[in-house]
N, C-alpha and C positions, 0 to 999 in steps of 0.2 A: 504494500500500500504506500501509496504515496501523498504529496498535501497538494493543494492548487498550485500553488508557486513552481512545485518541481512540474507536475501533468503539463503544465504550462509552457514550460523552457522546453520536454519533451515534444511535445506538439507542435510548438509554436502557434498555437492560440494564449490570447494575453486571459490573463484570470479573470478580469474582467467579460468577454465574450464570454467563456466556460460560465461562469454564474449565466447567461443570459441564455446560452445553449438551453439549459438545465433550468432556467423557467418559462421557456417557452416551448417544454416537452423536446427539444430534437435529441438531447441524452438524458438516461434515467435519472432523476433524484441522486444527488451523491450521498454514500454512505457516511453519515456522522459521527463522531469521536464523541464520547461521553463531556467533553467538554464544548462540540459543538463544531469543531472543525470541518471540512468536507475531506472524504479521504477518497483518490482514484487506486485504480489498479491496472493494470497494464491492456487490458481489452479495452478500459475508457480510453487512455491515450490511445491506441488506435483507430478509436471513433471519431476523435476531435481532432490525429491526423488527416483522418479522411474527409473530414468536415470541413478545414483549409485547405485542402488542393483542391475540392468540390468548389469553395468559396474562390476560389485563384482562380478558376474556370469560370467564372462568372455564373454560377448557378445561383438561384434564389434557394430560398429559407426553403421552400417547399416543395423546389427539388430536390434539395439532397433531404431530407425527410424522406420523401420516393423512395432516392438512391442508397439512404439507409437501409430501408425496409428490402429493400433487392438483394444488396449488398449482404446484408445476414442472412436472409432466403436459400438455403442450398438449391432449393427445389425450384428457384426461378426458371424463365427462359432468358438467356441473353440478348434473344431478337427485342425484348421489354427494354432492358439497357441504350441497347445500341438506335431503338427509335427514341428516347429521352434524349440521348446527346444528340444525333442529327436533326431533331426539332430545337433544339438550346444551340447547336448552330449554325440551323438557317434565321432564329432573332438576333444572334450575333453580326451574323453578315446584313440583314436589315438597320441592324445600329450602325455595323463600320459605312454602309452607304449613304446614313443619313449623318455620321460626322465628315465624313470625306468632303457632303455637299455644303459642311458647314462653314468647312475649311473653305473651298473653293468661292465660296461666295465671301468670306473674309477677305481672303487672298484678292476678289476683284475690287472688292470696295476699298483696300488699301492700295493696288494699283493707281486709284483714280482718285485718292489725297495724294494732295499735294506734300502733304506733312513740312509748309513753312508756317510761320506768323499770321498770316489771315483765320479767320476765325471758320471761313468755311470747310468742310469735312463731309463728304460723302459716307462716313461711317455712320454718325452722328443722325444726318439726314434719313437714311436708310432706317436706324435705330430708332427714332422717331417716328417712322409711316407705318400708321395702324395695315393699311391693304398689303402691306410688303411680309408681311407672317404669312396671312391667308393666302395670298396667291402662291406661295411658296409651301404651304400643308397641301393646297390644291393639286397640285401640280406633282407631290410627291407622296401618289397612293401607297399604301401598304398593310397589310398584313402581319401584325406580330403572333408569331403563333403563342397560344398561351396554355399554359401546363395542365394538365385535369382537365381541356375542351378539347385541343387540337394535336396530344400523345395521347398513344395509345395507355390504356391502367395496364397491371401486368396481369398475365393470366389467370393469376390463380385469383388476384382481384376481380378479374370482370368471372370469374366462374364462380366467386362468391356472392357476387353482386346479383348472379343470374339467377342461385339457388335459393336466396335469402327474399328476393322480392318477392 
């Protein structure tokens, strides 16, 4: 057993995150010390490993909940896995397209300051024009897939889903 500080350094999740894991259900209740301490054990630090390289990947709170659940599952299918990450990313490549055009359109509105003394600024300008958002969401349809609508559950979930309704 060990205290938050070491699970911590182990993991590299800060003890902070760990308490917030741990009250927002995504690891169990940690075992307490007669004095009140939280005490890990080596299967938690591997949880709350796998919980920051999930988190580094850009997954949400409630994918790697999924991913947990999978991940202890001996009895999953991998085809479950493997559509969780190619839907987490094709949102990925939907964001890098819509920072790309964020960039780009910075990129032309500092082309066309001047950046001397005079007060005017096509950044500024741009920054200012309420139509210059909308015509720019307009223009740039998309679809974020989102977790528990547009992946699939995993099997043994949708065959409990199926038997329990």
């Amino acid at each position: 057993m060990m205290n938050i500080g070491q699970a911590a350094k182990l993991s590299g999740v800060s003890a902070k995150m760990i308490r917030y894991y741990e009250q927002i259900g995504l690891i169990p209740k940690a075992i307490r010390s007669d004095a009140g301490y939280r005490h890990y054990s080596l299967p938690d630090v591997h949880s709350l490993h796998f919980i920051r390289r999930a988190r580094d990947l850009g997954f949400s709170v409630e994918q790697i909940s999924a991913l947990l659940i999978l991940w202890r599952d001996r009895d999953r299918a991998s085809a479950d896995v493997k559509a969780m990450a190619l839907s987490h990313v094709a949102g990925l490549k939907v964001k890098i397209a819509e920072l790309q055009a964020m960039a780009q359109t910075l990129e032309h509105l500092a082309d066309h300051c001047h950046g001397n003394d005079r007060p005017d600024c096509p950044i500024l300008t741009d920054l200012a024009e309420p139509t210059a958002v909308a015509e720019q969401r307009s223009q740039t349809p998309h679809k974020t897939p989102r977790f528990g609508v547009d992946t699939p559950a995993s099997s043994r979930h949708r065959a409990a889903t199926v038997t329990h309704s």
